[in-house]
N, C-alpha and C positions, 0 to 999 in steps of 0.2 A: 442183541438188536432190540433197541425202547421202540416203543411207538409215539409220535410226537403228535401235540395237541397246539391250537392254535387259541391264546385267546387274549381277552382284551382287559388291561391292567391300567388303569388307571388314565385312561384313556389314549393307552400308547398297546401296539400291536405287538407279539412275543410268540415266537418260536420258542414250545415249552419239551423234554418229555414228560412222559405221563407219571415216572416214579418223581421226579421233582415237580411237577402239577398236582399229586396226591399229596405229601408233604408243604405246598405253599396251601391247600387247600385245608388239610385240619390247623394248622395255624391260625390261620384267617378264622377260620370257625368258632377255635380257642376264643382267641380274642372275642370274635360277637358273643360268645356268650358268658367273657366274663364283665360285660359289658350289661347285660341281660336284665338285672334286677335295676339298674338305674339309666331308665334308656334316655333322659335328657342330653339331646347331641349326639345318639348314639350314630347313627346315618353320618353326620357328618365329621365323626371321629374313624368311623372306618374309611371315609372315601379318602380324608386325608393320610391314612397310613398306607390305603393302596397308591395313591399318589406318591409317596417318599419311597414306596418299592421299586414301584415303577422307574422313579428317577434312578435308585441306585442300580439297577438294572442294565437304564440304557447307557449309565456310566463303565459296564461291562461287556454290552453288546458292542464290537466293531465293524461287525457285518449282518445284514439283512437278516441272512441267509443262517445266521451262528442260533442255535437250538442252546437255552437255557438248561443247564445239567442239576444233578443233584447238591452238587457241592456247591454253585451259583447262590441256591437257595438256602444252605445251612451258612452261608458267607452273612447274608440280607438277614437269617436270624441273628443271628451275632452282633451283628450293629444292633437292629431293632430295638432286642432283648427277649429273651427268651425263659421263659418259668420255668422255677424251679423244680417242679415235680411235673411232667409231660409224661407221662407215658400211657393215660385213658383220654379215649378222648372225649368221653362225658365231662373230664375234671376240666372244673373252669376254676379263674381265679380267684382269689382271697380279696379282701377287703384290702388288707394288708399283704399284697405279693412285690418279693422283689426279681430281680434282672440278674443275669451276666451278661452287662453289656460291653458294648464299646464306645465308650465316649469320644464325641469327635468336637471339640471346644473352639474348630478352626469358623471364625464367622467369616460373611460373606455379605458385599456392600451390595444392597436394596434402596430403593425408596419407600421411606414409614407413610404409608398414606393412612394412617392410622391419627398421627399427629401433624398431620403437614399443614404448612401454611400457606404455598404456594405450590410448588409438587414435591415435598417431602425428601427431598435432596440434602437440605441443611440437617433434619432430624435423623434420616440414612445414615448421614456421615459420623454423626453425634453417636448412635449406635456403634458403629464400626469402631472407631475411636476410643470408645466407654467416657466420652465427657458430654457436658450440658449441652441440648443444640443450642442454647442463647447463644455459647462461645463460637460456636459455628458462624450463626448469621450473622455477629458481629463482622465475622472475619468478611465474609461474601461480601455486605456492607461496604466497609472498608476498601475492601479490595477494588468494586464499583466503582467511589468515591475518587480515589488517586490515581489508579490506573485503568478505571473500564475494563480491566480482565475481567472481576467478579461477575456481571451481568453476564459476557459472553460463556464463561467458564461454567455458570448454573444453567444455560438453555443447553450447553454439550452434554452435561449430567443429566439433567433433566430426561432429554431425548435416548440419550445410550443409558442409561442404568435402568432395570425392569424393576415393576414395582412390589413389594411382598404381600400377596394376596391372600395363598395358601397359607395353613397353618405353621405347612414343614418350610417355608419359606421365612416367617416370621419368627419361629425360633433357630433358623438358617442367620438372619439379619442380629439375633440377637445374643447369638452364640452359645444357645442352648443345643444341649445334645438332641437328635431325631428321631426318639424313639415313641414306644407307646404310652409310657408311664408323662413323657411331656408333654407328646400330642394328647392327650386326653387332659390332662391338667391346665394348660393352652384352652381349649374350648372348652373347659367346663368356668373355668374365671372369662371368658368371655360372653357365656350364655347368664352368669351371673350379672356382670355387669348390663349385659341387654335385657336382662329382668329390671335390675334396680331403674333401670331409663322407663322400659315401657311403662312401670309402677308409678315411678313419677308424673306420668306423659296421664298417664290414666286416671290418678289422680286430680289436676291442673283438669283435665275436661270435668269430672265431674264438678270441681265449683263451678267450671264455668256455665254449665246445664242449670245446675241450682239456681244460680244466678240469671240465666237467661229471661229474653222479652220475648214469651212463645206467641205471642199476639203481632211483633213486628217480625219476627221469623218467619213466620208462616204469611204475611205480605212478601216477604221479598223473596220465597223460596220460588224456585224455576220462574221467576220475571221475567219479562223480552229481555230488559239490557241484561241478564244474567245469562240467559242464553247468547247475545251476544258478544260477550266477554269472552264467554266460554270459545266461542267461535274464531274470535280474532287471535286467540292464545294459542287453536291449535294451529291454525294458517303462520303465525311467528315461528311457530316451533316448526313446523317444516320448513320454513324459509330457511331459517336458521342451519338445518341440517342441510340441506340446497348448497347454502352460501360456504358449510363447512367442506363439501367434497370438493367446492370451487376451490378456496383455499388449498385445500389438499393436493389437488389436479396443475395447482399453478407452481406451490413448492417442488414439486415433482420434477413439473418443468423446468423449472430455473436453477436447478440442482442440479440436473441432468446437462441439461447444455450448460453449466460451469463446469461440473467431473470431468466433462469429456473435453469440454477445452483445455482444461490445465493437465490432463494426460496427453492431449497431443502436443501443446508444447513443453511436457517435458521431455518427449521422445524427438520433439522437434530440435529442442535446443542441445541437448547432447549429441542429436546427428549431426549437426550445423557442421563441426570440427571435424566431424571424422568423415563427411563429403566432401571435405576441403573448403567450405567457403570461409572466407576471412572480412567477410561485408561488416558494419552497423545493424545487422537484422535486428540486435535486441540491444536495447539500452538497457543497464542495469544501473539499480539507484549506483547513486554514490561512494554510498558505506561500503559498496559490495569492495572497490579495488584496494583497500588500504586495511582489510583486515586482516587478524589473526586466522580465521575461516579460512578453507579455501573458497574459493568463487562458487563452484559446481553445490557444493552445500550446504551456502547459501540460498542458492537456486532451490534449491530442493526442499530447503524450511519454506522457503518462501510459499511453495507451492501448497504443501503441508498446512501452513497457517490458516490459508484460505481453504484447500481441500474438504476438512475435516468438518468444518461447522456446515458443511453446503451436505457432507454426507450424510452428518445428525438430520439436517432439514429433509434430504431424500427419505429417511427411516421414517420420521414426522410424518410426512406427506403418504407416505406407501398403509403407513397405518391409521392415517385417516381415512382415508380411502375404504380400505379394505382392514378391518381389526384382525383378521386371523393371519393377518401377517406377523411372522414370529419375530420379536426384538430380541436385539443385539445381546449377547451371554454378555456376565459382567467381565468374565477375560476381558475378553475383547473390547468391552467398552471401557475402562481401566486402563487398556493398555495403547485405544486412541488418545485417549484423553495425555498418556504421560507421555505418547512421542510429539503430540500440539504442543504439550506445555513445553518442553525443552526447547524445542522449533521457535515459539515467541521468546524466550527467555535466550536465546542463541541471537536470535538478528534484533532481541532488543538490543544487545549485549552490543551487537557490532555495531546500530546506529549510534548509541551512548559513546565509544569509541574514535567512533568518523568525527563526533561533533566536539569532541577533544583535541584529535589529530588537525585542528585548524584552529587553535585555539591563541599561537601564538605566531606572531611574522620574526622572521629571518633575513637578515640580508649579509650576503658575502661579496665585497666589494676589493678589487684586483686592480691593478693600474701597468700601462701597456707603453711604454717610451715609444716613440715612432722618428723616421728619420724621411726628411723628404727635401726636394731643391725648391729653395723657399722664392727661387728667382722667377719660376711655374707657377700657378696657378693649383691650388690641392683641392683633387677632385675628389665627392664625396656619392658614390655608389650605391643601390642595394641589388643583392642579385638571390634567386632562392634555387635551390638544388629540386628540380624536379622529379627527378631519379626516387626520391621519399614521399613528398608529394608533391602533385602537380597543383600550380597556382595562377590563374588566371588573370587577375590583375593584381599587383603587386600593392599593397595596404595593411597596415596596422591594426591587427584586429586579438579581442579576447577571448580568442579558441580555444580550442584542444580538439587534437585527433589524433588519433590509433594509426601506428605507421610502424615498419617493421626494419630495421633496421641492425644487419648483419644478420636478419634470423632473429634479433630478438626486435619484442614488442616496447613502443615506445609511445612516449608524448611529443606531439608535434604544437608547437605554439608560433603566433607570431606577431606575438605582443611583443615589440620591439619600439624602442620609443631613442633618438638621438635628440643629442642637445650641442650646442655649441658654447663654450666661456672661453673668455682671454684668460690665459697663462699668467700668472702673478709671479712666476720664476722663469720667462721666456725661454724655457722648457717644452716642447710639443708632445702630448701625450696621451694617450684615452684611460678613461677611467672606467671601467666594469662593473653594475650595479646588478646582481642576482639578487631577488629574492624570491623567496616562496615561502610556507606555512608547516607547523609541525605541533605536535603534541607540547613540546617545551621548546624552549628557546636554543638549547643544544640540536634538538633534533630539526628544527626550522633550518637552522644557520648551516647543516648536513647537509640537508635536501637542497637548497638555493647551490653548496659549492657544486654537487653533483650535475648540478644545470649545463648541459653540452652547448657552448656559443663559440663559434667562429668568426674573423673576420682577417682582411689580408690584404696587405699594403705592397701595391706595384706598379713602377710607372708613374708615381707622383699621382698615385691613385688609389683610395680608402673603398674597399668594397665590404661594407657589411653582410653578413647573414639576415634575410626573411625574416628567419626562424631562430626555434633553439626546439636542442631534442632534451627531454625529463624524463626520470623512471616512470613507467604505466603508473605507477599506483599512485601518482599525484596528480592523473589527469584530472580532475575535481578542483584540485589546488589553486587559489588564485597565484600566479605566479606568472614575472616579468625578467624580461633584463633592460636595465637602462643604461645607455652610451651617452657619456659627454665626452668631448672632445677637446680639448685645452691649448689653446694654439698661442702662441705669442702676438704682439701688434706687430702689424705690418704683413700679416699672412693673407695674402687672396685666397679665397673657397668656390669651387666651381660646384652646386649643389645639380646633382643628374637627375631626370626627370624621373628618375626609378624612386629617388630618394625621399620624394616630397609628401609622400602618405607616411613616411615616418619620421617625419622632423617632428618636434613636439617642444613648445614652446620655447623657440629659440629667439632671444632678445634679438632686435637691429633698433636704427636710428630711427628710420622710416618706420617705423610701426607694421611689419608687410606679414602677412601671415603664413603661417608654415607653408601651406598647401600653395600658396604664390612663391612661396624662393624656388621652386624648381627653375632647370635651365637660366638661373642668374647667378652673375659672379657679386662673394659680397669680401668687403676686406673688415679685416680686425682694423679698428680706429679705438684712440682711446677712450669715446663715449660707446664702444659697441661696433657689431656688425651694420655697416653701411656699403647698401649695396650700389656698387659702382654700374650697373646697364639697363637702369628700370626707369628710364624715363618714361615708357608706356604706363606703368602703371600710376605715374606722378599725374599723366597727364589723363588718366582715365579717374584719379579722384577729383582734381581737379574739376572736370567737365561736370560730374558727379555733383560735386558742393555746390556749382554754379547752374544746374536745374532743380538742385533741391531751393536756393533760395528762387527761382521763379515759380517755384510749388509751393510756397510758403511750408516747407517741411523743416522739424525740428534738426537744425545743425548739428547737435549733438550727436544725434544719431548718426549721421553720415560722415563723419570722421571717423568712424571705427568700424563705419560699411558692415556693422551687423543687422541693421532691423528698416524696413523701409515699407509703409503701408499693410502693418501687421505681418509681414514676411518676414524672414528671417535666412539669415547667412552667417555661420562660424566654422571651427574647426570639424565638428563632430555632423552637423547638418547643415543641408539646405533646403527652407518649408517654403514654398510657393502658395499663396492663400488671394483669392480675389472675393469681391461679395457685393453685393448691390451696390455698396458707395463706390465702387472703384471706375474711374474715368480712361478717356482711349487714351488720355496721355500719362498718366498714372501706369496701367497697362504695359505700354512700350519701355517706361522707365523700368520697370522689372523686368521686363524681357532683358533689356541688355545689362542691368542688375548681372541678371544672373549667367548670363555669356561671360561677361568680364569676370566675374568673381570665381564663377565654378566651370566654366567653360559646358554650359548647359545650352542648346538650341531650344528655342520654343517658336514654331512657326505659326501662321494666323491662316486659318482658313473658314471662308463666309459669316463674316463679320455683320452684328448690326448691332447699331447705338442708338438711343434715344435724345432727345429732344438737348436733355441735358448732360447728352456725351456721356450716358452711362451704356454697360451693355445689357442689351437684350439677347443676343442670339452669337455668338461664336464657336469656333473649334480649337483647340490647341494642339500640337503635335508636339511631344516633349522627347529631344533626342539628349541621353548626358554625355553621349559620347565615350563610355566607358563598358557600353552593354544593355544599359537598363535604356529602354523606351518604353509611353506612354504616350496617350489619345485622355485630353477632358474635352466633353462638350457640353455646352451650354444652353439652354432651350430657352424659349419666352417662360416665364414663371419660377425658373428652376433657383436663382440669384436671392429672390427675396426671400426664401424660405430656408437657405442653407448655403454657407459657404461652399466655395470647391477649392482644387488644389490639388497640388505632390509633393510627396516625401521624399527625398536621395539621401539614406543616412549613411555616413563613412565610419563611422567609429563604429562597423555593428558586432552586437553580441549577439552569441549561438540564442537560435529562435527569433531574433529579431528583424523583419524585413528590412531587406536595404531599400527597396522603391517601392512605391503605392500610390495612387492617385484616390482621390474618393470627391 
């Protein structure tokens, strides 16, 4: 049974007994007094060897509560090194004493704040390496330069790698062994070199004494404005230090609430799936669904990338604040640094990929004979399978969505585009136009055949598909199917008012546009589709051309019934725009502009006009009849200053509004 002593090494706490406490103590002894006839450094040669004990120590201690033994302490001589002849312990050492040590050659990455230029990262690494730091910061440089890693990459180093301040730390960094014979050798070329400085320093003052104006010295010595210098300088420097914990206080915070946001949603999004929900909760870029990666980690770099540099900021912050907060070991900071870097170097990898995989178009195009009684009229359908998704008004648009389909995940589009041509071999037929996008042209012209399109002839009746379903991983993909239909002369076509959001540029004689041939029968003629039961619309241009000329409005324009008093009407939009010059019968003419063309209501409610028939004061009630309504109103003053107006856009793209007024 030892009796154990407590005591304090190198500023770290140790459970000792008292036969390995008598033994660390004639040691220690040893040493000061072979130390004894040259005491320059001597204080700060021993506190740094109790420090390297200390360290090696707590690299042994793994519990509090674990008492330091005898053999602990002849382990720590061992490294150390230990003289040759011990066994008085008056006898101190030789001029010339040597070691059996242990040499430990393994270094360990610091920052040199010794030679730094900005925090001693580039020269750190320079050390660790055994090459020039020039080659270093060239590299950070560079790296800066072309990819902006560099900058990020030296504030993470910067923040996680501690700096070598101790002795045993600086020939830790420099890969000298820890013992006594370096640590003294270490401070005594340092206490030399801070000789040669002060020498220097001391010199440089005396000429400049020699030289001095003691006559203007002693004018200006403790002056008001010298006391007030003095005064503003200390006020700076506390501000300063103020503004420094502010700083600190605010990384802290912004650090914090990021960590903690991007831990709940990764616990968020991994539970997503396993509570069963199947919603849009998170969009992921792009690159996510077409790579090599899996999805999930993805996710997880992703969060990593961001993570990491918000934690170095948290470390930053915590040790502004408060210095005795203890920085990150180099393990650990080493081994944030190499899972960031993979993590960038991973979803760079996949964005660089994504922006390949669309690099080239595809098209796989199929041709479909069709047989129908040509004595009928052939009617042209679209219908969409709601069972996958549901669709509310039937249109042509540049989507994608997530829709599951037998259990598995799929792309839903319904970019669908029909056309109609005369037959050159009075042959009736459809022709199948897939395309979508790939890495190369082989793998384009894959993914387009894979495109799932349906369509089905019954009845003397063509019913297209809405849609088409794609593999998930092209939802990104621009990707279409186009339908012509190839009919021989003499074929009547009954176009259904389902179909008319997806007709797309289909020639006739009349000039009539897509979204007008619904509910009309048109026949093949040899100039083209001419449609046989549209006198309304003959006599609605008609009426048209014959108030533009009593408006003196450009004819041009009204033959092609796109553009009428800065308004506008085609396939893809209809813009309603009025403004100070616009008259009450200008006004009316767009109203039913836009009935007839797009079957748009716009009703008038408390109407006022000025002098010269302009308006002052109205309401508009805007119904399209498709869903979307709208209210403009009009005040006194509100006309001269800015136009007003709506938007009803048909061709829209994901994010794009379909209606607005403003």
């Amino acid at each position: 049974m030892n009796k154990t002593i407590n005591i304090n090494l190198g500023g770290f706490f140790f459970h000792i007994d008292e036969n390995a406490y008598q033994k660390l103590k004639r040691y220690l002894d040893a040493i000061s007094r072979s130390l004894s006839d040259d005491p320059q450094g001597k204080n700060e040669i021993i506190a740094d060897i109790e420090a390297r004990i200390s360290e090696l120590l707590s690299e042994r201690i793994t519990d509090a509560r674990q008492v330091v033994n005898e053999g602990d302490i002849e382990e720590i001589i061992a490294i150390m090194g230990q003289p040759e002849d011990y066994t008085e312990a008056e006898e101190s050492y030789s001029e010339n004493y040597t070691y059996n040590r242990k040499r430990n050659t393994n270094k360990k990455l610091f920052r040199d704040g010794d030679s730094k230029f900005l925090g001693g990262v580039a020269s750190g690494i320079a050390h660790y390496v055994n090459i020039d730091t020039i080659w270093i910061r060239l590299a950070f440089i560079l790296a800066a330069v072309t990819t902006g890693i560099g900058i990020l990459a030296y504030i993470v180093l910067w923040v996680l790698l501690p700096e070598a301040k101790t002795t045993s730390e600086k020939l830790q960094m420099e890969g000298e062994p820890v013992n006594i014979d370096s640590i003294e050798k270490k401070i005594r070329n340092e206490f030399e070199f801070l000789s040669t400085k002060l020498k220097d320093g001391a010199n440089e003052l005396t000429d400049k004494i020699s030289s001095a104006d003691y006559d203007k010295l002693r004018t200006n010595t403790k002056s008001g404005l010298q006391d007030f210098l003095d005064t503003v300088g200390k006020i700076l420097s506390s501000l300063f230090k103020v503004f420094g914990k502010f700083i600190g206080a605010l990384l802290i915070f912004v650090s914090s609430i990021t960590l903690i946001s991007l831990l709940f949603a990764l616990f968020s999004i991994s539970s997503l799936e396993i509570l069963g929900f199947e919603g849009d909760f998170v969009n992921a870029p792009p690159f996510f669904y077409d790579s090599v990666f899996p999805k999930w980690l993805l996710t997880v770099f992703g969060l990593i990338i961001v993570a990491v540099p918000f934690f170095a900021l948290l470390i930053l912050g915590l040790r502004i604040i408060s210095p005795n907060i203890k920085r990150v070991n180099t393990a650990t900071s080493l081994s944030l640094f190499g899972i960031w870097l993979a993590a960038v170097l991973i979803v760079g990898f996949s964005g660089i990929e994504y922006a390949t995989s669309r690099a080239r178009t595809g098209i796989k195009a199929s041709k479909k004979t069709i047989q129908y009684n040509a004595t009928s009229p052939l009617k042209i359908g679209v219908q969409n399978d709601n069972d996958i998704y549901y669709l509310h008004n039937l249109e042509r648009r540049r989507n994608a969505k997530e829709v599951y389909v037998d259990d598995k995940k799929m792309k839903y589009s319904n970019n669908i585009k029909i056309d109609v041509e005369k037959s050159e071999t009075n042959e009736a037929y459809i022709e199948i136009k897939k395309e979508s996008e790939g890495r190369k042209k082989r793998l384009a012209i894959s993914n387009a055949e894979n495109i799932i399109y349906k369509f089905d002839l019954k009845n003397n009746k063509i019913v297209f598909d809405a849609y088409f379903l794609s593999d998930y991983k092209n939802i990104w993909k621009r990707e279409e199917v186009y339908l012509t239909l190839y009919i021989p002369e003499g074929t009547t076509l009954f176009f259904e008012k389902s179909s008319r959001k997806f007709l797309y540029e289909i020639e006739n004689t009349q000039d009539i546009y897509d979204r007008d041939m619904g509910s009309h029968h048109f026949k093949m003629t040899t100039e083209g589709l001419e449609c046989t039961d549209c006198q309304s619309l003959k006599q609605d241009e008609t009426s048209s051309k014959a108030n533009n000329s009593d408006n003196n409005v450009n004819d041009d324009n009204d033959d092609e019934l796109t553009f009428l008093f800065d308004s506008t009407i085609n396939d893809t939009k209809a813009e309603f725009i009025i403004s100070k010059q616009t008259t009450e019968k200008q006004l009316n003419r767009l109203i039913n502009w836009f009935k007839d063309k797009k079957n748009i209501d716009i009703d008038i409610y408390d109407p006022l006009f000025d002098s010269e028939d302009r308006i002052k004061r109205i309401t508009l009630k805007i119904d399209c009849n498709d869903g979307h309504k709208g209210e403009l109103k009009i005040t006194n003053g509100t006309l001269p200053n800015i136009s007003k107006g709506f938007l009803r856009n048909y061709d829209e793209d994901e994010g794009i509004l379909a209606f607005k007024t403003w």
